[in-house]
N, C-alpha and C positions, 0 to 999 in steps of 0.2 A: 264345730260351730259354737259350740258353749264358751269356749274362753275368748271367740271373737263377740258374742252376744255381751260378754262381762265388758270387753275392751269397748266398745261402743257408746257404754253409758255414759260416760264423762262427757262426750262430745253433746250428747243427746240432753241429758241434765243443763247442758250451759247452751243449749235451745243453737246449736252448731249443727248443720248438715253434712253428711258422710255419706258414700256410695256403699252398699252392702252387696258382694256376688254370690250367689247359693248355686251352687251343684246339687240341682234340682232329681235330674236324670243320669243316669249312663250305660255305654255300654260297650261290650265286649272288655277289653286289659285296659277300662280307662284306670289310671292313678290313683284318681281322691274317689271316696262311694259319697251317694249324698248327703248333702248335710256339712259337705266340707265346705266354708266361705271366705272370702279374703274382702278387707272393708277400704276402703280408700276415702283418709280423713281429710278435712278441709285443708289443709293444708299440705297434700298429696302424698303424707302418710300411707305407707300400705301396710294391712296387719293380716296374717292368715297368709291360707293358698287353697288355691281350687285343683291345680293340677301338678304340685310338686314341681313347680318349674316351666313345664311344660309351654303352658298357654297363658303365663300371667302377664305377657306384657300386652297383649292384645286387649285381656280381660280388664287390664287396669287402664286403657285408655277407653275403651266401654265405658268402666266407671264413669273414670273423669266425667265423661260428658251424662251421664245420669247424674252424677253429682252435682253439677250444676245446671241442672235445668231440661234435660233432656227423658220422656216419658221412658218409665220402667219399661224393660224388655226382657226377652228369653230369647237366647241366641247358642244355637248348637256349635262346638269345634269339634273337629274327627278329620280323619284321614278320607273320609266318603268329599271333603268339602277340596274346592280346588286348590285355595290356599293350606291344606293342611299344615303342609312341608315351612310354609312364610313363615307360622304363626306356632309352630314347632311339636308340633303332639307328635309325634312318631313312633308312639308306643303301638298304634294301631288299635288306640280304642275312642272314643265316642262322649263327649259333656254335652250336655245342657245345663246351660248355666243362667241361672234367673239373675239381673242388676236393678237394684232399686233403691232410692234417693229415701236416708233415716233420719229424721227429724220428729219431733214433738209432733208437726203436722199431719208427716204421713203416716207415724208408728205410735202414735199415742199408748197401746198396747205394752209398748216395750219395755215400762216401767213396774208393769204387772210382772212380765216375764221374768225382768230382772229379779224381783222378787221371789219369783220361785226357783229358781236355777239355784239362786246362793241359800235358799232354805233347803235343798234338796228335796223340791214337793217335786212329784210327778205333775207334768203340765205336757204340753202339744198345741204347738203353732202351728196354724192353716195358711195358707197366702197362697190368691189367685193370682197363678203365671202364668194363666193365658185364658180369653174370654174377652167380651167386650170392654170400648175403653173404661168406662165407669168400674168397671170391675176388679181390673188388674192390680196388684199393689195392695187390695184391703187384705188384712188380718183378722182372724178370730183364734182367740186364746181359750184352752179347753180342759178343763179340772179331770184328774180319773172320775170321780161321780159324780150326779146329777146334785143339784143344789139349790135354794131358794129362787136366786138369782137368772137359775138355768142351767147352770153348769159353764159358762161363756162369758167371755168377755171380746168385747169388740163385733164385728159382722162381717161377712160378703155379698152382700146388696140384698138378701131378700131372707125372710123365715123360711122358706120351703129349702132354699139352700144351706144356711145356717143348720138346719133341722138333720139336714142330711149328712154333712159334714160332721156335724158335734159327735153323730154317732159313729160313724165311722172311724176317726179320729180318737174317738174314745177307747175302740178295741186297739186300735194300733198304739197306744200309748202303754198298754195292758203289755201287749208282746213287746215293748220298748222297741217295737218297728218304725222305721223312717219312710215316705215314700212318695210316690205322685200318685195321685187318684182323679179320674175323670167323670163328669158328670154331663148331663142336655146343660144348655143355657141357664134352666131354674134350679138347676137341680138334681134333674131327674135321674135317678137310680139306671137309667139304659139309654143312652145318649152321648153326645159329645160334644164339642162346644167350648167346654167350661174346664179347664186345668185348675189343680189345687196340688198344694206341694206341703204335704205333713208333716213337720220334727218333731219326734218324741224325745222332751227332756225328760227321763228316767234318771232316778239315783243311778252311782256306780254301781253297777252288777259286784256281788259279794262274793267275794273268795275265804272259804272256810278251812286252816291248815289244823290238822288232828295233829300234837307231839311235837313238843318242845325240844326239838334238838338241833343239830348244828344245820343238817340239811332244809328244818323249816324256815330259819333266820335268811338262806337263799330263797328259796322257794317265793317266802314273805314278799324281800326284796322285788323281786321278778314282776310278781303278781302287784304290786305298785305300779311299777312301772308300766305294767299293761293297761292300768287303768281301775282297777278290781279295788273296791274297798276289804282289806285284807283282817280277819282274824284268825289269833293263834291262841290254841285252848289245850291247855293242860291241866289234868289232876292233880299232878306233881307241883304244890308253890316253890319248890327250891328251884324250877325250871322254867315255871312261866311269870317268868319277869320283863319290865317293859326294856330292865337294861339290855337285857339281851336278845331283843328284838327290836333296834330303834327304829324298822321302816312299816311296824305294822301300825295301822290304824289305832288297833288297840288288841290288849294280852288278857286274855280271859283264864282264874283257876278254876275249874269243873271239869267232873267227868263231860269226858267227849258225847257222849247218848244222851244225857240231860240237858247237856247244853244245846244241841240239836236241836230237842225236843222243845224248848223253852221258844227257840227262834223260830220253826216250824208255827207254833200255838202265837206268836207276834205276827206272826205272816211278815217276817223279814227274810222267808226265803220264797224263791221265785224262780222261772227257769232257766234261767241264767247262769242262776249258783253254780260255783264250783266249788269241789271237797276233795281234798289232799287229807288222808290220814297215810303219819308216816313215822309211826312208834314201830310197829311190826310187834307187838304184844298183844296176844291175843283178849287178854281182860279191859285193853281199852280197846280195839279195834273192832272185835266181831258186834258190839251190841253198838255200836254208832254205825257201822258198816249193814247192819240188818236194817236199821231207820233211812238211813243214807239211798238205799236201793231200794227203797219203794216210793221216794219221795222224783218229784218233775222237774230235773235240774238237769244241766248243761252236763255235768262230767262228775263222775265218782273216780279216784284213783287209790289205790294202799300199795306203798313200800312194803318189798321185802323177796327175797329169793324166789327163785322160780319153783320152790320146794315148798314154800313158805306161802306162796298164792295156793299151790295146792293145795297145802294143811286147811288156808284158810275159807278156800271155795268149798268144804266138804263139812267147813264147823258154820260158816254160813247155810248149806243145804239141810243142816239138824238143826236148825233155828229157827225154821220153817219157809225158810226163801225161794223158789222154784228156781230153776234152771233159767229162766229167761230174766229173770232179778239177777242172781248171781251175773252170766253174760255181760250186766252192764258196770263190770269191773273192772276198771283197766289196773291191771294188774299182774305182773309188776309195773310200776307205774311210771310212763315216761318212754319216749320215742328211744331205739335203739342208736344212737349216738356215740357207744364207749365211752361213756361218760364215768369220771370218778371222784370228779374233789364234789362235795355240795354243789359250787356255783355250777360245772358242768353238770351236774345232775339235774339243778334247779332248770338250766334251759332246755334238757330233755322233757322234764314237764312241761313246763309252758311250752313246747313245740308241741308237743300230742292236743293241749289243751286246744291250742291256737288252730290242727288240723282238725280237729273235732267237730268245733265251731264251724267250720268253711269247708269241711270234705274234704280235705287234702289227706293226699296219703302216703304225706312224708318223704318221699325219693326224691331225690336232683333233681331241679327245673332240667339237667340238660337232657337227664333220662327220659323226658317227657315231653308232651305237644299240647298243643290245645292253646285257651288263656290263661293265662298267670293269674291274675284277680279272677276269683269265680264272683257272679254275681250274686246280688242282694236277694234275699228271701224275697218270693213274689208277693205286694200285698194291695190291696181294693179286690 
């Protein structure tokens, strides 16, 4: 939703009406998780997707008609519905999808938001999508801290709800969790009534590659592409150069453990981080590797022989690390694949990384049952 929020402005700046659809909900192998949207401009532009294909043309005559003129709605597609098959989801999973008319009018907010999305502030958008009519449609824009102001911008109809939201809201922007949360009609903490649908714009989650060599310039690569704001840190200046890394965000000289330590004491790491150290020399590896694993982050991994995890699980356990520290070492690092040039290597990481994150446990989809998309972290 962040680059369709970007795509909206122009329309919204020159005081132009747009249908906006948000994949509010889902469930079981739906396609898109929430927070995915597709905008349908005045001029019946479509930008985004809610379902990969799936259900956009349905969604986008929904629009249409919120776009011009017709009250915001939430309207479920699934296979449970009788036109599933018409409207084409056949994945055999489950949206709700929020449509709503964006204009100066209705989203006054949005120029706030804009603002923080492209300053990369942490922020969290609320919008009631379901609740009475007065209700549906309002936003309220939510800072990670409390502030002069309140911490808030914008409302949904009353303080006792406002009050309730901002905090809720506020921890899920912490965990950069997206989500629906339900409330009584005012509010109330036990109730129901009241729909509210959370996006937490969080910076890009950081990806931190230890060792300047030919496998991190993939690795780097990769880690772009997923999303991950990427740095590559080396002690060695004849190694960490930006020419030789054109996809990283940015090429840092320092030892690996200082430099850690530097971004730890910023509070630039968070739990999300992931940390690729992949010199396999022990005088850079073990002292960032002993910081690395005690710190609350997504994924620790280290290159290097299955002889060489050994050596270094045992100079980590004289370092003072317990056995439950070490464990969160994946190491050798990177999903069994027969992987051998860098780039195949690069995508055995980012696949452990990527099963890590969502539970996957790497074998064939054909080997296995269940649902394809596991779902979202449960959160309210």
């Amino acid at each position: 939703m962040r680059e369709t929020v970007t795509a909206v402005h122009e329309w919204w700046a020159a005081e132009r009406t747009v249908a906006m659809a948000t994949v509010v909900r889902t469930f079981r192998s739906a396609p898109q998780p929430p927070g995915a949207a597709m905008l349908v401009g005045p001029g019946g532009e479509a930008v985004g997707s809610v379902s990969g294909g799936c259900v956009e043309g349905a969604v986008y005559e929904l629009a249409t008609t919120v776009r011009d003129g017709a009250a915001p709605t939430l309207q479920r597609y699934g296979v449970s519905d009788d036109d599933a098959f018409s409207v084409g989801l056949t994945c055999g999973g489950i949206l709700d999808v929020f449509v709503e008319p964006v204009s100066r009018a209705t989203f006054p907010e949005l120029g706030a938001l804009i603002d923080a999305v492209r300053a990369e502030r942490p922020v969290a958008l609320a919008t009631v999508v379901a609740g009475r009519p007065d209700q549906v449609g309002r936003h309220l824009l939510v800072g990670p801290e409390p502030d002069p102001a309140g911490g808030a911008i914008g409302g949904l109809g009353s303080d006792r709800i406002d009050d309730a939201v901002r905090d809720d809201a506020r921890g899920m922007l912490a965990g950069g969790r997206t989500g629906l949360l339900t409330y009584g009609p005012d509010g109330q903490r036990r109730g129901e009534g009241l729909s509210v649908f959370v996006h937490s714009y969080a910076p890009p989650p950081r990806m931190l590659v230890f060792g300047a060599i030919d496998f991190a310039a993939a690795v780097a690569r990769l880690g772009v592409f997923l999303g991950y704001r990427v740095t590559v840190c080396d002690a060695r200046p004849v190694f960490s150069t930006a020419a030789r890394f054109p996809d990283a965000h940015e090429v840092v000289t320092d030892w690996p453990h200082r430099y850690l330590r530097q971004q730890v004491e910023a509070g630039a790491i968070d739990p999300r981080t992931v940390i690729c150290v992949l010199t396999h020399d022990p005088k850079f590896d073990v002292p960032v590797l002993v910081d690395a694993l005690r710190l609350d982050v997504a994924y620790v991994g280290a290159m290097g022989s299955r002889r060489t995890a050994q050596e270094r699980a045992e100079q980590l356990r004289a370092a003072g690390l317990t056995d439950t520290e070490v464990a969160r070492l994946a190491s050798p690092i990177g999903l069994d694949l027969g992987a051998r040039t860098p780039e195949e290597t690069a995508v055995s990481i980012a696949a452990e990384i990527v099963a890590r994150r969502w539970g996957g446990g790497g074998h064939p989809l054909v080997t296995t049952a269940g649902d394809i998309h596991r779902p979202e972290h449960p959160v309210g």
